[in-house]
C-alpha positions in Angstrom: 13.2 23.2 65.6 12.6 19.6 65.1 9.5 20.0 63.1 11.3 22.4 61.1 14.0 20.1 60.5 11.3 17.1 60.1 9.2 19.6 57.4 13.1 20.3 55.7 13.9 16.9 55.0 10.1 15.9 54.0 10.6 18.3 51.2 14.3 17.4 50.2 12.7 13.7 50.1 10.1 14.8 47.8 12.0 17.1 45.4 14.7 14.1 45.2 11.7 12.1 44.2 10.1 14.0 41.6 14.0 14.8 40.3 14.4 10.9 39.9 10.9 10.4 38.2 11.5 13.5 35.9 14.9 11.9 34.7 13.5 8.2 34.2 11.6 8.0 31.1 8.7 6.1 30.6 8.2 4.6 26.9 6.1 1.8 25.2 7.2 0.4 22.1 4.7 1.6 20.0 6.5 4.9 20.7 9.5 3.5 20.0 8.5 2.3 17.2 7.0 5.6 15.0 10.4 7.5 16.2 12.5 5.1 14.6 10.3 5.2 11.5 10.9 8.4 10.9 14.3 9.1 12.0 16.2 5.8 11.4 18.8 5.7 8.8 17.9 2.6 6.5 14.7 3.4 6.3 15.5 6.7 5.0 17.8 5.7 2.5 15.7 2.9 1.3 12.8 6.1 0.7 15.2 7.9 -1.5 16.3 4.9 -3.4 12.5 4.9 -4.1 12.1 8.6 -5.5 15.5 8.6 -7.7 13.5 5.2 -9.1 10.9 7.3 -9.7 13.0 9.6 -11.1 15.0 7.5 -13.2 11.5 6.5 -14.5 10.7 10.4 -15.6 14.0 10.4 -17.5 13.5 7.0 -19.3 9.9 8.3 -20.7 11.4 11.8 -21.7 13.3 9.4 -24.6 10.1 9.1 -26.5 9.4 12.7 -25.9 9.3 14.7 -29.4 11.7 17.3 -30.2 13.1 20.1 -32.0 16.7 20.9 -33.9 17.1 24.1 -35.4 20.0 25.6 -36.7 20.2 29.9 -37.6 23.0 30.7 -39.9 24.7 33.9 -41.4 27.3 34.4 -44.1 28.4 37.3 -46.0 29.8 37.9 -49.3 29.4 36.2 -52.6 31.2 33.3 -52.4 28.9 30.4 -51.0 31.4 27.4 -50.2 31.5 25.4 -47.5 32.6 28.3 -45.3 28.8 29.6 -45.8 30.3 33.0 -47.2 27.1 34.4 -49.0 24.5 32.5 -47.4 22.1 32.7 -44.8 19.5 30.0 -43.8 17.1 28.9 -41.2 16.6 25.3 -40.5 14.7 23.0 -38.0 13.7 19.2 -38.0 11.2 18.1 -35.8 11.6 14.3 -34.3 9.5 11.9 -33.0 11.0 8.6 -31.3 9.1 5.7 -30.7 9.2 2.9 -28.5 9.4 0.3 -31.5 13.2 2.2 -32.2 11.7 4.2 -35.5 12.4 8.0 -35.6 10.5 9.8 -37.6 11.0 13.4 -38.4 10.3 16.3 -40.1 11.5 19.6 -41.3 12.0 22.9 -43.2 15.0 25.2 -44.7 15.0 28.3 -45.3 17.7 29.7 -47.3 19.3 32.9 -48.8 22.7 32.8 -51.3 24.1 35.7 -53.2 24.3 35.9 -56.4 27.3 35.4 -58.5 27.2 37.6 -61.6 23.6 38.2 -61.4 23.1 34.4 -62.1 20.5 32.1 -61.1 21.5 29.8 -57.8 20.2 26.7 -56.5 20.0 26.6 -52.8 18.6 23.8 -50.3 15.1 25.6 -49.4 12.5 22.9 -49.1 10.9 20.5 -46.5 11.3 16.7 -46.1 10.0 14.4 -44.1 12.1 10.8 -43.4 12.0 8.0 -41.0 15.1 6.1 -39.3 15.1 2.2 -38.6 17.6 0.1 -36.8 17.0 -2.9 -39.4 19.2 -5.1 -36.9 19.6 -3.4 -33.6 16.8 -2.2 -31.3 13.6 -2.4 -33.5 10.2 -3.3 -31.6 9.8 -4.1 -28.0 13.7 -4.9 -27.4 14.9 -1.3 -28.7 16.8 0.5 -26.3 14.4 3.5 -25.8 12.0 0.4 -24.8 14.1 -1.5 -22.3 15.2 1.2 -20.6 11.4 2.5 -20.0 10.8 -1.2 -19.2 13.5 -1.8 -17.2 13.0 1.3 -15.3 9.2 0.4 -14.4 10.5 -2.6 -12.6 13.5 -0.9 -10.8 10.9 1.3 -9.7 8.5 -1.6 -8.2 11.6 -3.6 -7.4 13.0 -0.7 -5.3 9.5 0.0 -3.4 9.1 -3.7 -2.3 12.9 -3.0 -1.2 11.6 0.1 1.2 8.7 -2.5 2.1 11.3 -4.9 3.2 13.3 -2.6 5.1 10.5 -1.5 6.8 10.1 -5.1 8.0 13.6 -5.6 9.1 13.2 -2.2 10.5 10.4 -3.7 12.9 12.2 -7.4 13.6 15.3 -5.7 14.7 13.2 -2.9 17.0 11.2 -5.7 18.4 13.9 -8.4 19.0 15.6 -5.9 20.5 13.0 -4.3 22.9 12.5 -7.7 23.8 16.0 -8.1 24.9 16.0 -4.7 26.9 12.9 -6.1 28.3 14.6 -9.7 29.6 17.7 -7.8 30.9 15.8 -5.6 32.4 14.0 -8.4 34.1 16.7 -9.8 35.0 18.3 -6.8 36.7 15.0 -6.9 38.6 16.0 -10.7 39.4 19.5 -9.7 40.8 17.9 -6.7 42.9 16.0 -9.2 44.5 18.6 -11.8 44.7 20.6 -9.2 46.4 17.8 -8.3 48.5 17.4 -11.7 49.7 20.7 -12.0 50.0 21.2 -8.9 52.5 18.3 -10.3 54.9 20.6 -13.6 54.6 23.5 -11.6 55.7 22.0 -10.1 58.4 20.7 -13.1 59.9 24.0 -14.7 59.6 25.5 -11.8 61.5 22.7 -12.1 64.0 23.4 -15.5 64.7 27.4 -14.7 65.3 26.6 -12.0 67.6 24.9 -14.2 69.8 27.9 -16.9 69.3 25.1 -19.6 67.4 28.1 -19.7 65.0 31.2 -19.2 64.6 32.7 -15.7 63.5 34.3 -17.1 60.4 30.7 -18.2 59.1 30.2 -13.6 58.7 33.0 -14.0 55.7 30.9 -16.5 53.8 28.1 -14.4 53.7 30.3 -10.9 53.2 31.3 -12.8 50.0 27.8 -14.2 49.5 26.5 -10.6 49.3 29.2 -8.8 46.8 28.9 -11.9 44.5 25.1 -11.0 44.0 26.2 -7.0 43.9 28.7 -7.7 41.3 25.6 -9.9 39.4 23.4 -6.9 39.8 26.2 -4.3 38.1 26.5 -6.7 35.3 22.9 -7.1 34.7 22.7 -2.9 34.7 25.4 -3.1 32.3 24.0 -5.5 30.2 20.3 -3.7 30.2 22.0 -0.6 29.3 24.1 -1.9 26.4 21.2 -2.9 25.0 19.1 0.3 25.5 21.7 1.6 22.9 21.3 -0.8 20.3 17.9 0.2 20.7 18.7 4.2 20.0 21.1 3.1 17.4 17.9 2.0 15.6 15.8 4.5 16.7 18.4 7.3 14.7 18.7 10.4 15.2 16.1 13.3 16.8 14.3 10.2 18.6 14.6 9.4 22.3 17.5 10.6 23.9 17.8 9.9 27.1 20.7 8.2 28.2 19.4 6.4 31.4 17.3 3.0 31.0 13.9 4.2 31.0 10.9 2.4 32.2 9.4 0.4 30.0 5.6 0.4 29.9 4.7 -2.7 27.9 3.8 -6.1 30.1 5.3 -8.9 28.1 3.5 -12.0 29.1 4.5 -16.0 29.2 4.0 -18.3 26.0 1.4 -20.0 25.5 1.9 -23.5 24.7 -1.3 -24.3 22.9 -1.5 -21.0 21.1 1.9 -21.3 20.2 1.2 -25.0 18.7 -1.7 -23.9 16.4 0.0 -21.2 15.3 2.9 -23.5 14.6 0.3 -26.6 12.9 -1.2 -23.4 10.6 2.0 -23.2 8.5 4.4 -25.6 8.6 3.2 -27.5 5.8 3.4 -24.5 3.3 6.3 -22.7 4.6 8.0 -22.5 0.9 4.7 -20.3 -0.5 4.7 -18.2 2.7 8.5 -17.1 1.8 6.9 -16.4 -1.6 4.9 -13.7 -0.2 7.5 -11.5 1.3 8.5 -8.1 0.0 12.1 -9.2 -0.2 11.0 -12.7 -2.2 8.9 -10.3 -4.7 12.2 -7.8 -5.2 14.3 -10.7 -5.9 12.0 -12.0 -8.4 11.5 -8.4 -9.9 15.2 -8.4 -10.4 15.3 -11.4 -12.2 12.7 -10.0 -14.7 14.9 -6.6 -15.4 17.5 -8.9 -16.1 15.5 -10.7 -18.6 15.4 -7.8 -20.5 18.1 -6.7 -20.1 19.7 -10.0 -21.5 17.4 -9.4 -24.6 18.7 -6.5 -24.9 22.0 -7.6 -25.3 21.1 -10.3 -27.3 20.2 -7.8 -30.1 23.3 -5.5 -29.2 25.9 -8.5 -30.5 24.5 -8.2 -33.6 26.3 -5.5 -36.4 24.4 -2.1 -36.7 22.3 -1.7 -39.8 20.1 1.6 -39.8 17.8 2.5 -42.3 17.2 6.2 -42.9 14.4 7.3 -46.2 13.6 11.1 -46.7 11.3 12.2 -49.1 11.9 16.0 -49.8 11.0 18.7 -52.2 13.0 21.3 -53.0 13.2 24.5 -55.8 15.0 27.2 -57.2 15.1 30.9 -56.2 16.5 33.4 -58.3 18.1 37.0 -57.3 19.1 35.5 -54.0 16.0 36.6 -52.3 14.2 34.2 -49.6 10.6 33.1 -51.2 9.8 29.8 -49.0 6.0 29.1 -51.1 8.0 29.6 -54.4 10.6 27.2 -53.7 7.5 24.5 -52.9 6.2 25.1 -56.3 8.9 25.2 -58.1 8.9 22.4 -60.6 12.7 22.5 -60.6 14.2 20.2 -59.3 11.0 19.0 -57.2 10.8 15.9 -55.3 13.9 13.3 -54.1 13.9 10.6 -52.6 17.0 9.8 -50.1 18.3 6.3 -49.2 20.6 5.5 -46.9 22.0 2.2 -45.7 24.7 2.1 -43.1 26.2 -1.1 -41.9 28.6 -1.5 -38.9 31.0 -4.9 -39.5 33.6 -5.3 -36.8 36.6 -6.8 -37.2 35.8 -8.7 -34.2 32.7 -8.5 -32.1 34.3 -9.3 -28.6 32.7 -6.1 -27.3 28.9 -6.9 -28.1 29.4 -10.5 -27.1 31.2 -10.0 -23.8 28.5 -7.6 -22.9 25.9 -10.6 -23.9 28.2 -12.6 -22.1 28.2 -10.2 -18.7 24.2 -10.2 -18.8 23.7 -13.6 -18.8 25.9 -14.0 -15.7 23.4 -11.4 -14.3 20.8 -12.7 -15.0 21.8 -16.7 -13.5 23.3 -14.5 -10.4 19.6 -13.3 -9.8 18.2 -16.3 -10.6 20.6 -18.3 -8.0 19.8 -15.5 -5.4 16.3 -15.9 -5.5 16.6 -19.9 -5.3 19.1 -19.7 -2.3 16.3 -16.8 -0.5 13.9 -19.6 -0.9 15.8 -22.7 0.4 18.0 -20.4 3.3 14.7 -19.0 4.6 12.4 -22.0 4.3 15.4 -23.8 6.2 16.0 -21.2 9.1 11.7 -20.6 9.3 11.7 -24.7 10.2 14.4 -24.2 12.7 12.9 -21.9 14.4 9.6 -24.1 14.4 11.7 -26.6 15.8 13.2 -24.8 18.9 9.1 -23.4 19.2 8.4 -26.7 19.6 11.0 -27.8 21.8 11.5 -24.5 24.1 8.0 -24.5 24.7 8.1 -27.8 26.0 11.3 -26.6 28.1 9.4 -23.4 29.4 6.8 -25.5 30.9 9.3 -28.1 32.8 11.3 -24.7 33.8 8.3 -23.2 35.7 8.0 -26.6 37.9 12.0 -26.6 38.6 11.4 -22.5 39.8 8.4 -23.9 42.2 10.7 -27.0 43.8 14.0 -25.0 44.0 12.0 -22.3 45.2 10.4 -24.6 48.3 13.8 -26.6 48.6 15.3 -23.1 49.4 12.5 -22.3 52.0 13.2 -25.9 53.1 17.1 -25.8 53.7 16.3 -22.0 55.4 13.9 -23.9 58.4 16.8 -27.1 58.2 19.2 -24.6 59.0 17.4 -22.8 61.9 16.8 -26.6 63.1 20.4 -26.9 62.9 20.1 -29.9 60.3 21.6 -27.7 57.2 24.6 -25.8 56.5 25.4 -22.6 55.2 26.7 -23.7 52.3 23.4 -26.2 51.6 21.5 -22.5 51.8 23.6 -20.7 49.7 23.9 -23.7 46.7 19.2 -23.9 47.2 19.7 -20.1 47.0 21.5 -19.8 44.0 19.7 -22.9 42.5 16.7 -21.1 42.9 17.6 -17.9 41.6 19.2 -19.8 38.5 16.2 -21.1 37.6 14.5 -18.1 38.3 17.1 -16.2 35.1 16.9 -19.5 32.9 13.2 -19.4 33.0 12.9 -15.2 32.3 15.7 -16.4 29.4 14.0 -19.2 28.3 10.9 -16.8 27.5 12.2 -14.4 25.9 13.9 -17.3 23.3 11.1 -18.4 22.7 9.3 -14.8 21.6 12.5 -14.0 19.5 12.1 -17.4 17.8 8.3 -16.7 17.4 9.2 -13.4 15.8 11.8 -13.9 13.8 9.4 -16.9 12.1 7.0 -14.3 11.8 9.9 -11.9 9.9 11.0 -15.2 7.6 7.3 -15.9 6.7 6.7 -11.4 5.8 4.2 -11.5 8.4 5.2 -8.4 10.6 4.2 -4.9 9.3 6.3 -3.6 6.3 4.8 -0.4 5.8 3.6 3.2 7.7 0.1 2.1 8.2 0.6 -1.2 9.4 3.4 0.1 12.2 0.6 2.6 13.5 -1.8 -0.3 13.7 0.4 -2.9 15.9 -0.2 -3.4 19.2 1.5 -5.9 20.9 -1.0 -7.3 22.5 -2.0 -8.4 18.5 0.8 -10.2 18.6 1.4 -12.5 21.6 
């Protein structure tokens, strides 16, 4: 029976064991990284800001696109007015649109009108050809047909260095943050074993009143020794886990869903100082033209182009409409009311005409045209202000962050020596107190000191790789696109 028993609870040890293992997840963040790519929100929007771009590019070309108007009418009766009683035509005009703001065109009539006792009528059967020109609005590169295509062409590369920039932030924000899960996860590790320790000290206490080597009251110092370091562990569980979903929240939906902590199978290692200082010496001379190269510095500046045109634009939009429109045409007479379309083209009567037309726009007031001027401008000085304030806020925030470098690195290094002496003075006070030369209290403040230092210093590193990678983000040097993010390895980057 007490094999059985033994065999029983070997197995109920071994399926809670594989039950716990099944449940924890173990992820890197290179596989947190391609989930979030494809399932996180931003990044997703920012894609389809790219293809109705693209789109919007299709639709500003498809202005120069030729076309055709045609027009199929019937009338009956003998009384052709402007009713069309009594006649019957066919008509279509073909048009071409250019970029320059010239249409030209083209196009034929066919037409039928009864006769009025049996005389002869003249009806508009002929062909013409004719061009229109905006004399003051619109012609050459500034026409509207024009700026829009323009225009569009840059929204289009504006809006794809966008997606490239969001696939940057994408990246900072997944890595700052699986760095934080990874230092509060540390630190949980930190308070289990400051717990630990803390139990062994409790016990020994205890020990030491059972056999009267203390007094009895000294067992509620360390009771309350031990639930302060239980309540520390709780929070640091708490803390680890709040972060875990602000790493799912990037991560979107579809991806990882597990709602425990998993394990996480990356090994972040220390700084290094001198690594860290000639990465530091590299750019901090040229930090202004490093800011240049980033995917949000080269949409800001493609914006301030499209407004350039745009402004142009509107600069030949305050002036008054003047189009000119001349159409050659030749036309004849058919008799009988009978459709002959060749015999109308010969027809020496009435022939050829020539058709001028000049139409001018004056406006009482042009507060309209000018306002809009007026509007672009603004748009265009609002661009132009953004991109100088990108420049200056992220050349300023890239040199703070080389400064902290500089200085938490130092910090980092005296840190280490504080964990190594508060580490020995707590061995130190531990072999004073079994001497009888130390107090509980003098262990408990070279306990905590020890395990302070032990939290500032798994802190102190992670500050410093946030700072190193949010420099790296300021300066456009993390991957901003698909095959870059399949590429990283961390290991490339510390």
């Amino acid at each position: 029976m007490k094999v059985r028993a033994n065999i029983c609870m070997l197995l109920i040890s071994l399926f809670l064991t594989f039950q716990s293992n099944a449940q924890t997840k173990a992820v890197s963040f290179q596989e947190l990284l391609r989930e979030g790519f494809k399932n996180n929100y931003a990044i997703k929007l920012e894609n389809l800001n790219v293809d109705k771009a693209t789109y919007t590019l299709l639709r500003a070309n498809g202005f120069l696109n030729p076309y055709l108007d045609s027009e199929v009418v019937y009338g009956s009766g003998v009384d052709p007015t402007i009713t069309n009683n009594g006649t019957q035509y066919f008509q279509t005009n073909f048009v071409l649109p250019t970029k320059l703001g010239i249409d030209f065109y083209s196009g034929a009539r066919l037409e039928r009108t009864d006769l009025i006792q049996e005389s002869f009528i003249l009806n508009s059967s002929g062909a013409w050809v004719g061009a229109t020109i905006p004399l003051l609005r619109g012609l050459g590169k500034s026409s509207a047909a024009n700026t829009f295509i323009e225009t569009s062409k840059i929204n289009e590369k504006a809006l794809k260095e966008q997606f490239s920039n969001q696939v940057l932030i994408y990246f900072n924000e997944m890595l700052l943050t699986y760095l934080t899960l990874q230092e509060n996860t540390k630190r949980y590790e930190i308070e289990q074993n400051t717990l630990a320790e803390a139990k062994k000290y409790h016990e020994y206490i205890y020990s030491l009143a059972k056999n009267d080597q203390i007094p009895q009251v000294e067992k509620n110092r360390a009771d309350a020794f031990v639930e302060q370091k239980t309540q520390q562990v709780t929070i640091a569980n708490l803390d680890a886990l709040g972060t875990y979903y602000s790493t799912r929240m990037l991560l979107g939906n579809n991806a990882i869903t597990v709602d425990s902590i998993p394990n996480l199978m990356d090994v972040i290692p220390d700084p290094n100082k001198e690594k860290m200082i000639t990465y530091i010496a590299a750019r901090k001379f040229n930090l202004e033209t490093l800011v240049k190269n980033t995917p949000q510095y080269r949409n800001i500046a493609l914006r301030v182009e499209e407004n350039k045109l745009l402004l142009k634009n509107a600069q030949n939009q305050k002036r008054n409409q003047l189009d000119l429109d001349v159409k050659v045409s030749r036309f004849g007479m058919i008799q009988n009311g009978g459709y002959n379309f060749s015999n109308t083209l010969r027809s020496t009567y009435p022939g050829y005409s020539v058709l001028v037309s000049l139409t001018h726009n004056l406006p009482i007031s042009n507060q309209k045209q000018r306002g809009a001027y007026l509007e672009q401008l603004t748009e265009l000085d609002i661009s132009k202000t953004f991109l100088e304030q990108y420049i200056f806020e992220n050349v300023v925030s890239a040199k703070l962050n080389i400064t902290l470098l500089e200085q938490k690195i130092e910090l980092f290094e005296q840190t280490k020596k504080i964990v190594a002496l508060t580490k020995q003075n707590y061995l130190d006070e531990k072999e004073k107190f079994k001497l009888g030369s130390s107090t509980q209290i003098d262990i408990t403040l070279s306990f905590d000191n020890y395990f302070t230092a032990m939290k500032s210093l798994n802190t102190l590193k992670y500050d410093i790789w946030r700072n190193y990678v949010s420099l790296k983000f300021k300066l456009g040097e993390l991957p901003n696109n698909e095959q870059e993010l399949n590429e990283f390895t961390l290991l490339k980057l510390f």
